[in-house]
N, C-alpha and C positions, 0 to 999 in steps of 0.2 A: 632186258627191255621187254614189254609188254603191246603187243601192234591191236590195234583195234582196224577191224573192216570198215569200210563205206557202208555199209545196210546196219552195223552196229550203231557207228558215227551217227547217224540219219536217225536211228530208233532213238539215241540218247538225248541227241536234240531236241526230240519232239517231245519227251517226256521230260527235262528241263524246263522246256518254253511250258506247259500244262501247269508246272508246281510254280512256276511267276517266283522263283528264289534267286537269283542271281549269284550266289554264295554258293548255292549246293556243286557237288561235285559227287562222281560216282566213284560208291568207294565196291571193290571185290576183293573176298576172302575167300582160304581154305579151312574149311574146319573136318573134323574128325568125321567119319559114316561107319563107324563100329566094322565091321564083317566085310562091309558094301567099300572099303575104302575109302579118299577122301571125296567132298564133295564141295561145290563152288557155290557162293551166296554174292548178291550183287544188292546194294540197297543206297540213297541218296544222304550224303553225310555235308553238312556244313563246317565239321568240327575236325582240324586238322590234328594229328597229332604229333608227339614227339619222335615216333619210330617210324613214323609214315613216310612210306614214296608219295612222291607228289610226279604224275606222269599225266604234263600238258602233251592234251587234244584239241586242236581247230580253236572253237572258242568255251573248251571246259577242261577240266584236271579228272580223271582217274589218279585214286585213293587206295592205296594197298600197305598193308602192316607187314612189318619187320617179317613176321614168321612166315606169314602169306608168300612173302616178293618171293623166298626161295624154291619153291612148290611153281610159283606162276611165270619166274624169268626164261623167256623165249616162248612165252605160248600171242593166240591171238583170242581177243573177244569177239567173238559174231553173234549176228542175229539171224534167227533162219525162221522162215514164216513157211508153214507147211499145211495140210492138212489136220494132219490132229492135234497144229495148234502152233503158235510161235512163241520164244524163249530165245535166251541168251543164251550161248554154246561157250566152252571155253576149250580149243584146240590146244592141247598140250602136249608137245614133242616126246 
């Protein structure tokens, strides 16, 4: 399972409510970083798919592929607003 924080929660909101889609949901992946290991992409998908988890939040779905779920099960998404800038973080155990 995949936990998303309250200040992620709250960012994902407000970036939903902006795109006025009602349909969208966030989808995150692992893909490949050559040398660097892997690394985490988060992007707004309306398009569900056949291998996809579908992991209901409050009032939206988090979106992750078959390959992705194994890389990301038991991690959390946060959002962290700092000085040199705020991003999505993905804690993984």
């Amino acid at each position: 399972m995949i936990t998303i924080s309250e200040s992620a929660k709250v960012k994902i909101k407000d970036l939903l409510y902006e795109e006025g889609n009602p349909k969208l949901a966030l989808r995150t992946f692992v893909q490949g970083g050559g040398c660097s290991g892997f690394s985490y992409g988060f992007t707004f998908d309306e398009e569900i798919n056949e291998d996809d988890f579908e992991v209901p939040v409050d009032e939206f779905k988090v979106l992750v592929d078959s390959m992705s779920m194994q890389y990301l099960q038991g991690s959390t998404i946060d959002y962290k607003e700092e000085l040199m800038g705020s991003n999505f973080v993905i804690n993984n155990p």
